[in-house]
C-alpha positions in Angstrom: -137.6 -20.8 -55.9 -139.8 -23.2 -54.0 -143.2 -22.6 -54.6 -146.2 -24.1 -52.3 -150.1 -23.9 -50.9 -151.8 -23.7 -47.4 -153.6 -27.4 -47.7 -155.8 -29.4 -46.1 -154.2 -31.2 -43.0 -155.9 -34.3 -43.6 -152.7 -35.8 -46.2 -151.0 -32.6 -46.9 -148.5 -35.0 -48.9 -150.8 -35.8 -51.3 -152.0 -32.5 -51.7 -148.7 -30.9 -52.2 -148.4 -33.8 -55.1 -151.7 -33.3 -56.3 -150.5 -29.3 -57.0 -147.0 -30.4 -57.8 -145.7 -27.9 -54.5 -142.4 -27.7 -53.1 -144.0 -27.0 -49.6 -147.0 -27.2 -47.8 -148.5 -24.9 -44.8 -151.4 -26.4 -42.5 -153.2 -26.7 -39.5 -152.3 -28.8 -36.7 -155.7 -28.5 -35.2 -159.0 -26.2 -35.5 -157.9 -22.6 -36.5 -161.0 -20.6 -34.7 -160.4 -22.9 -31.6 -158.2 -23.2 -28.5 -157.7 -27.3 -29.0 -154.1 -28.4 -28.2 -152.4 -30.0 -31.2 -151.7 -33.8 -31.3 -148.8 -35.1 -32.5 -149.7 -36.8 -35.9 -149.4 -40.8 -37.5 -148.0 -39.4 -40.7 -144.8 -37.1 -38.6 -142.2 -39.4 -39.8 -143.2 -39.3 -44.0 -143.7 -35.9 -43.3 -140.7 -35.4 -41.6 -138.7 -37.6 -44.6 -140.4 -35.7 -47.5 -138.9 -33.7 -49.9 -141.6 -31.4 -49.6 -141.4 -28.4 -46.9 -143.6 -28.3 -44.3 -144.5 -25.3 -42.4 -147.1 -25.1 -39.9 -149.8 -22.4 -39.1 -150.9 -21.3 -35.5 -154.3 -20.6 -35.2 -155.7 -17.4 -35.3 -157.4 -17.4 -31.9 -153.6 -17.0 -30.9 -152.2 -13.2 -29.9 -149.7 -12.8 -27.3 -149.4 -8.9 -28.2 -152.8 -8.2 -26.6 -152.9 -6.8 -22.9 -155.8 -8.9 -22.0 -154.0 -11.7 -19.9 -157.2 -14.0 -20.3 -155.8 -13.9 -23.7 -152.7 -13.3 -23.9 -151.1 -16.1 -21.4 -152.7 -19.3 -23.0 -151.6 -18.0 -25.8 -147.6 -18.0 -24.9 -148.5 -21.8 -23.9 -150.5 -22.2 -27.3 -147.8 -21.1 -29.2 -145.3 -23.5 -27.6 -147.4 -25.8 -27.6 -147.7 -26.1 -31.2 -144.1 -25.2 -31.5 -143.1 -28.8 -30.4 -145.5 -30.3 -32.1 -144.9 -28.7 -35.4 -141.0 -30.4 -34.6 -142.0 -33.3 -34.4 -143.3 -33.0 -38.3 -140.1 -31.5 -39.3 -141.4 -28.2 -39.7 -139.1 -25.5 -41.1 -141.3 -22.9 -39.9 -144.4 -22.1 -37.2 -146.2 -19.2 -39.2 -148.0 -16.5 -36.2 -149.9 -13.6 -36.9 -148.8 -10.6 -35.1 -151.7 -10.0 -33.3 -153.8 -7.0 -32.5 -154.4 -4.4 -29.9 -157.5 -2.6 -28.4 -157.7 0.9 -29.8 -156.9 2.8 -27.1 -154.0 0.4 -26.3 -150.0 1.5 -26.9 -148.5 -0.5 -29.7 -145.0 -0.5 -27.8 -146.8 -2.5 -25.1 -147.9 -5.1 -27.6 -144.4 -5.3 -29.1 -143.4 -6.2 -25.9 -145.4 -8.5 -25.0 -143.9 -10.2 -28.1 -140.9 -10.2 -26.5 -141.8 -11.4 -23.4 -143.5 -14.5 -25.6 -139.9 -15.2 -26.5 -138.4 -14.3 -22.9 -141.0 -16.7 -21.9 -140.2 -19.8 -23.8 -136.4 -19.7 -23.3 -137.2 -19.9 -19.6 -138.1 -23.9 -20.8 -135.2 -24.1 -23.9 -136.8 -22.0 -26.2 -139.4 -22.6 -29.1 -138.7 -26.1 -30.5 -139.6 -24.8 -33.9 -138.6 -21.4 -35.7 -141.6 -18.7 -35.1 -142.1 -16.9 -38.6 -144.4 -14.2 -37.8 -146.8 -12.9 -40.9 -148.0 -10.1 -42.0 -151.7 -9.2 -41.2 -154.5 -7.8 -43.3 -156.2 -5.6 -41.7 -156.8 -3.8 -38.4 -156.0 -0.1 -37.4 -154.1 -1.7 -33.8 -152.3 -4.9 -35.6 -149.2 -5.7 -34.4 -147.8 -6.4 -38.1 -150.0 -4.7 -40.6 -147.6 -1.8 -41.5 -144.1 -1.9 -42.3 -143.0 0.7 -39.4 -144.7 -1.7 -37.0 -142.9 -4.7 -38.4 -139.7 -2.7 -38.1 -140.8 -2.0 -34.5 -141.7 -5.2 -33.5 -137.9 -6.6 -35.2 -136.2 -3.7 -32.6 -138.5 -6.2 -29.7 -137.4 -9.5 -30.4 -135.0 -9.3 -33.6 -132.0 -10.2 -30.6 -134.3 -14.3 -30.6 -134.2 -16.8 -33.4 -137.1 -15.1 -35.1 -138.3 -14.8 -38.9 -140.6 -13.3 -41.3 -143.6 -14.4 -43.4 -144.3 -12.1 -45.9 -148.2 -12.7 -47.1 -148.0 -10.7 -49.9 -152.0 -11.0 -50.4 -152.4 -10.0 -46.7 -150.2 -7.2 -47.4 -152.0 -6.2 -50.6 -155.4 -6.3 -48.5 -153.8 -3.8 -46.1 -152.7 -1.4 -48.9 -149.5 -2.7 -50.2 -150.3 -3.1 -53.8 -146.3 -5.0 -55.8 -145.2 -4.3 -59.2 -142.6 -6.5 -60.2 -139.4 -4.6 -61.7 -136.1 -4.8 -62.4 -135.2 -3.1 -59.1 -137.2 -5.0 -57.1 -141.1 -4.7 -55.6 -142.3 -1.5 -55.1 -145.2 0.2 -53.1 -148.1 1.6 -55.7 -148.9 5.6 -55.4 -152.5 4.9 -55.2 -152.4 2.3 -52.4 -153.7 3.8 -49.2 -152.0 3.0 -45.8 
């Protein structure tokens, strides 16, 4: 098992060295911001590393929305940090799901993910593997709930598409884990 932390992007080597991590997740530029990523001076040591690097969008980003004003730049955000998170070597580009208004249909949002990924394969695809992860809260997220993730895998499970499983984002949405000999398992006293 590899174990690692969301650092710093300033020497995320160092950091993951400093924690003694198998991997590393960051930022390629401002998280609350619309800033395009820039390719970094350290992409080839990261790329070379034997630590994993995986990449996180920022959160501004949510192509499930139906507001275009949104939802369009954020197709071109998200591959847009797709290549750059390549260039690092970057197993992984970590997304949140998203969220909807709540009057708006969740099926609409699930497509919209799929159109994300209809959209890039116009242009070759996404450069880098899309995990998308679990979110914490919000009665209209895209992938708060387990029946919504299994809805949103019926979308887009047919692209090269993965999973990040938060596991504190999931226990902040009502998931509480026991570890057992069967596996994890959902507490009776969490609320969904």
């Amino acid at each position: 098992m590899r174990i690692g932390a969301h650092v710093d992007p300033t020497d995320p080597l160092a950091a993951a060295g400093d924690r003694g991590a198998d991997l590393v997740q960051f930022f390629l530029s401002d998280p609350q911001g619309w800033k395009d990523p820039q390719e970094r001076p350290d992409a080839g040591a990261l790329r070379d590393a034997d630590v994993d690097v995986y990449i996180h969008a920022p959160y501004v980003l949510n192509v499930a929305t139906m507001n275009n004003r949104i939802r369009i730049p954020s197709r071109k955000f998200l591959v847009a940090h797709a290549d750059v998170a390549a260039t690092v070597g970057a197993k992984g580009l970590i997304v949140h799901g998203g969220h909807l208004n709540k009057s708006d249909d969740l099926a609409k949002g699930f497509d919209n993910w799929r159109k994300t990924f209809a959209y890039a394969a116009e242009s070759g695809g996404f450069k880098t593997p899309i995990l998308i992860e679990n979110t914490a809260g919000g009665d209209n997220a895209i992938a708060r709930r387990f029946d919504a993730l299994a809805r949103l895998w019926d979308a887009i499970g047919e692209y090269d598409v993965g999973f990040c499983l938060d596991t504190c984002h999931a226990t902040r949405a009502g998931r509480i884990w026991s570890a057992s000999s069967t596996g994890s398992r959902r507490s009776p006293a969490a609320s969904t």
